[in-house]
C-alpha positions as CSV (number, residue, x, y, z in Angstrom):
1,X,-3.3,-13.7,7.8
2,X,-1.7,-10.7,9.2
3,X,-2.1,-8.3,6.3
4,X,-1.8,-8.1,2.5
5,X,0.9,-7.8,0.0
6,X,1.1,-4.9,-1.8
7,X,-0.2,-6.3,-5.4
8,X,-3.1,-7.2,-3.5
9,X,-4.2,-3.5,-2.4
10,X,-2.8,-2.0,-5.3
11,X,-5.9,-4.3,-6.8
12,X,-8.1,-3.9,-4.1
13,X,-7.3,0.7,-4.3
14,X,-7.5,0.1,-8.7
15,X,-3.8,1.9,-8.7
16,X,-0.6,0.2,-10.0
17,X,1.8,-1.5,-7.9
18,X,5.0,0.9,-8.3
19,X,3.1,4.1,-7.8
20,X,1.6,2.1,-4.4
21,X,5.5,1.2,-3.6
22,X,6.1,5.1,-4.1
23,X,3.3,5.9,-1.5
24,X,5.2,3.8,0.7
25,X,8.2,5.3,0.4
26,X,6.8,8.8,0.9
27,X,4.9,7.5,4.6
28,X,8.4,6.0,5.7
29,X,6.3,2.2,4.9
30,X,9.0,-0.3,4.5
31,X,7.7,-2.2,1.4
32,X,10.6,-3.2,-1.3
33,X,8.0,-5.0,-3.5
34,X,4.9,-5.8,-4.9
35,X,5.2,-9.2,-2.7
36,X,5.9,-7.5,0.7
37,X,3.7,-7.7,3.3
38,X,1.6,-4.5,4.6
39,X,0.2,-5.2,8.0
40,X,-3.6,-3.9,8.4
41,X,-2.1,-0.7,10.1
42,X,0.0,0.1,7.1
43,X,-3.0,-0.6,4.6
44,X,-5.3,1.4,6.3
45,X,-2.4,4.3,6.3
46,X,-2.1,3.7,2.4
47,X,-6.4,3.6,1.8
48,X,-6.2,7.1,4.1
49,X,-3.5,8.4,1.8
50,X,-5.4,7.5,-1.7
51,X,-9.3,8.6,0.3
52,X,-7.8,12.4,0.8
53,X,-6.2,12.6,-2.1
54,X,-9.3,12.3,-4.4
């Protein structure tokens, strides 16, 4: 496996799948879906992201 799609981490972070796909978008994260694929670089980019904000 080289990753996760984004409807898993959206589950795994407790947020919803479109504001995760807006996340993306802001950290230049090519993800069109809630089916692409993250690789572990850009999940750990996205957990980062979520982390500091709270």
């Amino acid at each position: 496996m080289n990753g996760l799609r984004v409807l898993e981490l959206s589950e795994a972070l407790n947020v919803d799948n479109s504001d995760l796909l807006a996340v993306c978008a802001i950290l230049k994260i090519k993800a069109t879906s809630r089916l692409s694929l993250l690789s572990f670089e850009e999940c750990k980019k996205l957990t980062d992201y979520y982390e500091n904000k709270n």
